[in-house]
C-alpha positions in Angstrom: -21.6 -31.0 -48.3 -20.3 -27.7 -46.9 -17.5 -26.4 -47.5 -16.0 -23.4 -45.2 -12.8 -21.8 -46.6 -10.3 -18.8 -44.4 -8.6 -16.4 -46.4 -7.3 -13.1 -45.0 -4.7 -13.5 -42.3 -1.4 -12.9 -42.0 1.1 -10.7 -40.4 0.3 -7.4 -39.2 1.3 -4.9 -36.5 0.2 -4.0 -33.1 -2.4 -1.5 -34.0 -3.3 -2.6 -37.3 -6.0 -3.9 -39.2 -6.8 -6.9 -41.4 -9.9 -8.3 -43.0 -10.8 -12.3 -42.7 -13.0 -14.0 -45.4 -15.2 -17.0 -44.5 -16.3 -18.4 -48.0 -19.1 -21.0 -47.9 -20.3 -23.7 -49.8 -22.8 -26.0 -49.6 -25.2 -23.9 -47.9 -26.5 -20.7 -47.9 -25.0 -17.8 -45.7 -28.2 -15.5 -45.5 -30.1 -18.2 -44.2 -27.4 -19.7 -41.6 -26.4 -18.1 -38.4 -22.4 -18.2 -38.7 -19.9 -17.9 -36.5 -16.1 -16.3 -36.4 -14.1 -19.1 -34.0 -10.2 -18.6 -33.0 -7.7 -20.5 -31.4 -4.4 -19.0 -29.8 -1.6 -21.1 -29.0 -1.9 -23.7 -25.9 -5.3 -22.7 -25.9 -9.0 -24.0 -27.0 -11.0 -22.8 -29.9 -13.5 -19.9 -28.4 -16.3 -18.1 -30.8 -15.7 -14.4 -30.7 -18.4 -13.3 -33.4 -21.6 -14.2 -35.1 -24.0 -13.0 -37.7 -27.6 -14.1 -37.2 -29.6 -15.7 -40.4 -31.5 -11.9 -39.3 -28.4 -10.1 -39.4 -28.6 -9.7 -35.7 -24.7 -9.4 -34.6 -22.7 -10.6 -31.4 -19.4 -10.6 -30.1 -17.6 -11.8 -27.2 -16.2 -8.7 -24.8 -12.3 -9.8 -27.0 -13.7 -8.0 -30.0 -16.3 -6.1 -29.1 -15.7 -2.4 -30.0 -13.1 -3.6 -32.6 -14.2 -6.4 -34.9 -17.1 -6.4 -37.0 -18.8 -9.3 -38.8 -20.9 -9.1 -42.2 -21.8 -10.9 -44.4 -22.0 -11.1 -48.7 -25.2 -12.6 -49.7 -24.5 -12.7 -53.2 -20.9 -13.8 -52.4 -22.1 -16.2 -50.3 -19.4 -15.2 -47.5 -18.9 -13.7 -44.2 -16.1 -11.0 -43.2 -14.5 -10.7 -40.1 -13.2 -6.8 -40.0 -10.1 -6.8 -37.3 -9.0 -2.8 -36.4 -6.6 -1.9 -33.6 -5.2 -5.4 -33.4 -3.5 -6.5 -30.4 -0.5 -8.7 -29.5 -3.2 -11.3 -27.9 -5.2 -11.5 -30.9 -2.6 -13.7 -32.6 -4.4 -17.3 -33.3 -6.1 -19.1 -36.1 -9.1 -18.0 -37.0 -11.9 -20.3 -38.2 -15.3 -20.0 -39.3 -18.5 -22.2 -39.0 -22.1 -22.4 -39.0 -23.5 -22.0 -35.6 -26.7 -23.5 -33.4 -26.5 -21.1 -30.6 -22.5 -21.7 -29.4 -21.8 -24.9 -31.3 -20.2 -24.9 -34.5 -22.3 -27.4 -37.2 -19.8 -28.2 -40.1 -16.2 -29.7 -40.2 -13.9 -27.0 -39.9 -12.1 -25.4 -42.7 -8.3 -24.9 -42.7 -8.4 -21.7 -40.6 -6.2 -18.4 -41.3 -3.4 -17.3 -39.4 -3.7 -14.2 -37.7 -0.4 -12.9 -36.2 0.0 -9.2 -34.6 3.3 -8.2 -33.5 4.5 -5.7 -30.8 
């Protein structure tokens, strides 16, 4: 059974920087394309970053330029690096594994990201 547990978030101004945790269990990271999901207020759950089983990276044009993804093999976790936050950033942020665009697992609790003007 995997487990997917969000650690990182929290307060943080306009302009500042945080770094999300994705731990997994269950299955193994370096072997599992995996995905960095958030959801804003009022609005759905959208997949702004992934990390290839390859290590191949994307990210949606929202965090492109400002987020990075890695991943921990021997950890067995992903990181979601957040610079130059921005007022619109504020959501919960969730992780998965992915199949192209569609998240594979039960989701995890999520970690609240909130950036203030």
């Amino acid at each position: 059974q995997v487990r997917l547990v969000e650690s990182g978030g929290g307060l943080v101004q306009a302009g500042g920087s945080l770094r999300l945790s994705c731990a997994v269990s269950g299955k193994i990271v370096s072997i599992n394309d995996i995905g960095w999901y958030r959801q804003a207020p009022g609005k759905p759950r959208e997949l702004i970053a992934s990390i290839s089983s390859g290590g191949s990276t994307n990210y949606e044009a929202s965090a492109k330029g400002r987020f990075t993804i890695s991943r921990d093999n021997a950890k067995n976790t992903v990181y979601l690096q957040m610079n130059s936050l921005k007022p619109e950033d504020t959501a919960v942020y969730y992780c998965n594994r992915i199949l192209g665009r569609i998240a594979l697992d039960a989701w995890g609790q999520g970690t609240l990201v909130t950036v203030s003007s």
